[in-house]
C-alpha positions in Angstrom: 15.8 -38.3 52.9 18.1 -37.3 55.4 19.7 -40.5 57.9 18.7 -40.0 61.5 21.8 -41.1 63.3 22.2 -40.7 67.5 25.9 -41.8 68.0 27.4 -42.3 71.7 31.1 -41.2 72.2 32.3 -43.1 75.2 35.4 -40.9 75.3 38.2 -42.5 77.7 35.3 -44.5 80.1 34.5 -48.0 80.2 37.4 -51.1 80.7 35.9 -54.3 78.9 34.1 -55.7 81.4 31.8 -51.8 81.5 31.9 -52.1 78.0 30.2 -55.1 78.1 27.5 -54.4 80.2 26.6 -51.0 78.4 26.8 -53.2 74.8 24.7 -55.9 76.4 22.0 -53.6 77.7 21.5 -51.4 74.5 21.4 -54.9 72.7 18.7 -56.1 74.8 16.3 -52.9 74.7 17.2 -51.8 71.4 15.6 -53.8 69.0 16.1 -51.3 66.0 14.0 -49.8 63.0 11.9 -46.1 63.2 14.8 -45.3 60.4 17.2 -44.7 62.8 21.2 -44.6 62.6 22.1 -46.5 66.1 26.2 -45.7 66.4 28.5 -46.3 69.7 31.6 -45.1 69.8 34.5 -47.0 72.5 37.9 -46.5 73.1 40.5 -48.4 70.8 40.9 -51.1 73.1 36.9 -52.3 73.2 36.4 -51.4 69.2 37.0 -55.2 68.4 34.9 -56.6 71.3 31.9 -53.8 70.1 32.2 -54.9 66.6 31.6 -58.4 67.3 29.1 -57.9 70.2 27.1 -56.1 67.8 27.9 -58.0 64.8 24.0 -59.4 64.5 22.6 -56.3 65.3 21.9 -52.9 63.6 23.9 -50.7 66.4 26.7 -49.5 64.5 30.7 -49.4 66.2 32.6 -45.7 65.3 36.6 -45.3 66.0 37.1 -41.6 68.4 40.1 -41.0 66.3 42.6 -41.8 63.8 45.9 -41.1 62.6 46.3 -40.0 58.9 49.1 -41.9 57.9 48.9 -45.5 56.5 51.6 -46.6 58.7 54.8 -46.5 60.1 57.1 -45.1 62.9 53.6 -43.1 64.8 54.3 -45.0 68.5 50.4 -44.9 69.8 48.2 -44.3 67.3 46.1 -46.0 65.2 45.2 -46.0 61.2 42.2 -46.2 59.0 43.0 -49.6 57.6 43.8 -50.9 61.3 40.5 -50.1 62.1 38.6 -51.4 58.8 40.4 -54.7 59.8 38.5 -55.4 62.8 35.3 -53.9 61.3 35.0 -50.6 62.1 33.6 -48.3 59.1 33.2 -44.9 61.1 35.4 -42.2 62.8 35.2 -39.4 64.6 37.1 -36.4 63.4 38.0 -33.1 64.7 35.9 -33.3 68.1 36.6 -30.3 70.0 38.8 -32.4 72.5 41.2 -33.1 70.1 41.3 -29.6 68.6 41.8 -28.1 71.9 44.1 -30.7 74.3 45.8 -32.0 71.2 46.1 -29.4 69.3 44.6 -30.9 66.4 44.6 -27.7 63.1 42.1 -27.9 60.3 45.1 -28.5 58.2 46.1 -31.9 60.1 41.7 -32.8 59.7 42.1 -32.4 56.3 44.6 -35.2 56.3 42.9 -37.7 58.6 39.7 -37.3 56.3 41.4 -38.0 53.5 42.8 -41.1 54.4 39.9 -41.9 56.2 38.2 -41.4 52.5 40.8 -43.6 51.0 40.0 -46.6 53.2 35.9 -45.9 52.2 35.2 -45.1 55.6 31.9 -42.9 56.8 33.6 -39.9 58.5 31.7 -37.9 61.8 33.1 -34.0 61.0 33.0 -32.2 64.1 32.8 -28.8 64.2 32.0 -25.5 66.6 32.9 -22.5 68.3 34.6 -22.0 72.3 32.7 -19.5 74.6 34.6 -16.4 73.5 33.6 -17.0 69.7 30.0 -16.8 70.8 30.1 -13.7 73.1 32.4 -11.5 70.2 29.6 -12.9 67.6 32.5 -14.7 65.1 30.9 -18.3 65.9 29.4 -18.4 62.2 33.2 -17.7 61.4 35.0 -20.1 63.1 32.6 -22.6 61.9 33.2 -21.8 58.6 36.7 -21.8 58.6 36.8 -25.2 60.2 34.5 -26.8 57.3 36.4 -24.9 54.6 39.8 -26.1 55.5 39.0 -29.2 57.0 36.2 -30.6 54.6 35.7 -28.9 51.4 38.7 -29.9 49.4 36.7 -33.4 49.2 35.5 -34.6 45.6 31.5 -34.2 45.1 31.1 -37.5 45.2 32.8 -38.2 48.6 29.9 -36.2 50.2 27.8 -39.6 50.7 30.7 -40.9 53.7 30.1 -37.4 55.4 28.6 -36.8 58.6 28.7 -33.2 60.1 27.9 -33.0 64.0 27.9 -29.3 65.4 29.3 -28.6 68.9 28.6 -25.4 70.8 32.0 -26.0 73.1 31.2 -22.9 75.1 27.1 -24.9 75.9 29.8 -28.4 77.5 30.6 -28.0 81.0 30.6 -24.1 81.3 27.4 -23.5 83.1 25.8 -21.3 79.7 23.1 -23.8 77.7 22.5 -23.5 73.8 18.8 -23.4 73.3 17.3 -25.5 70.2 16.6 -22.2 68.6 20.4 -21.4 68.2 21.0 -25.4 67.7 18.7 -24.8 64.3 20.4 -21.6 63.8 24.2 -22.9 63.3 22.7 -25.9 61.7 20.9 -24.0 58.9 24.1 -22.2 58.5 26.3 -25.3 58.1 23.7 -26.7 55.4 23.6 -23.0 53.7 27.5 -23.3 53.8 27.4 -26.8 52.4 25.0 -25.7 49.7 27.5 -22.9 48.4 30.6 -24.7 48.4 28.6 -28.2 47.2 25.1 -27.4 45.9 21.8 -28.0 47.3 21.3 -31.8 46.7 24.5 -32.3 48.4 23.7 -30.1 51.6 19.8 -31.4 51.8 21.3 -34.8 51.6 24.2 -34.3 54.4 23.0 -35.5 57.5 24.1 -32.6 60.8 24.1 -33.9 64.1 23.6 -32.1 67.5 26.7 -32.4 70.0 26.0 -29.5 72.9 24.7 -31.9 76.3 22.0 -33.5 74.9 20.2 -35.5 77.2 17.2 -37.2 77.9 14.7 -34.8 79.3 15.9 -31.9 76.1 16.6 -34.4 72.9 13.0 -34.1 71.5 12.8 -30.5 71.0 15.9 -29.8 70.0 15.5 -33.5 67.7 12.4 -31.7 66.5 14.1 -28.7 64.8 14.4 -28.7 60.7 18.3 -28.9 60.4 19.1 -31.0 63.6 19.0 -35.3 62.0 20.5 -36.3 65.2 23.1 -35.8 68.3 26.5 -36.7 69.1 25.9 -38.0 72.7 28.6 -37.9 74.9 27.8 -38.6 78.9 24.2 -39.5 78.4 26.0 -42.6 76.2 27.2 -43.6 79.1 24.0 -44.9 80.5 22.0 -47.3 77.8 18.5 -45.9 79.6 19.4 -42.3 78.7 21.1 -43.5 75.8 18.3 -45.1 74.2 15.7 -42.5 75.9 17.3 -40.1 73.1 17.3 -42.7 70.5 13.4 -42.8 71.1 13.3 -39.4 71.2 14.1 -39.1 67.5 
């Protein structure tokens, strides 16, 4: 069976004392189980403070990023084994942020997953197409490309620290909405795609999460489809109600 996993990504919000408050109030109105994957996702600076808050709890603490060298002269940016150190087992890779204001390729993914494979950490592969990919019909395209150069050079048996979460980038902030019939619709692609590089056991077991504005009052039908196991929340995280509304709604 295929994990159910809502992860928040806090983006660049919350100084430590916000962080706080949001970690306290999922703690206190989260109380865990229904075979849910419970994931929050700070800055660099709050990682350590989440890891600990959490520590007796079953939310889980994800890194945004990570740089795909070990170490050395990279002024500002942070490894795999710094963030194993302070307890962090997950990352976020190739959200459509990075690909687009910093110019992150497929090429430089492929890198960061590897190391992020190295240090046995669980990796969140993002993936999707922009507005214009959508409306000239090469969507299934572009998301194939990015899985092919960015993920399927991985051994077989690095498939169980794989995450895939889908983002419509042209459904974020641009007015248009993705309905839960074309959510399904990428997402059977993407486990199609995973089948024929992979094989089926591999892509029935890979869990694809939902990234395209879910929030509270929409997260149970699109939750509901056959391909979606989850979201990738991003302002609804923000808020623990709404937050844990679409926990509940899975």
């Amino acid at each position: 069976m295929r994990d159910k996993i809502v992860a928040g990504n806090w983006k660049m919000n919350n100084d430590l004392a916000q962080a706080e408050d949001l970690l306290s109030k999922i703690k206190n109105n989260w109380s865990g189980g229904g075979g849910v994957r419970v994931i929050v996702a700070p800055s660099f600076t709050n990682l350590y403070h989440a890891f600990e808050s959490l520590r007796e709890t079953s939310v889980e603490v994800a890194a945004q990023n990570m740089n795909e060298n070990e170490s050395g002269a990279f002024t500002g940016e942070v490894s795999a084994q710094m963030l194993t150190s302070v307890g962090v087992k997950t990352v976020i890779l190739g959200h459509s942020e990075r690909r687009a204001i910093y110019k992150e390729t497929d090429e430089l993914l492929a890198k960061k997953v590897d190391a992020a494979l190295k240090n046995n950490m669980e990796v969140i592969f993002c993936c999707g197409e922009e507005l214009n990919d959508r409306k000239s019909k090469n969507h299934f395209n572009v998301v194939k490309t990015q899985l092919e150069k960015g993920l399927f050079h991985i051994p077989t048996n690095a498939w169980d620290k794989i995450v895939i979460a889908y983002e419509p980038v042209w459904a974020i902030g641009t007015g248009e909405t993705a309905s839960p019939e074309q959510a399904q619709e990428m997402h059977a692609f993407i486990r199609k795609t995973v089948s024929e590089k992979s094989g089926e056991e591999i892509a029935n077991q890979v869990a694809i999460l939902y990234g395209g504005s879910v929030k509270p009052g929409n997260a149970e039908e699109i939750f509901a489809k056959e391909d979606v196991d989850g979201g990738l929340i991003g302002g609804a995280s923000l808020k623990a109600e709404d937050f844990l509304s679409i926990v509940q709604a899975i």
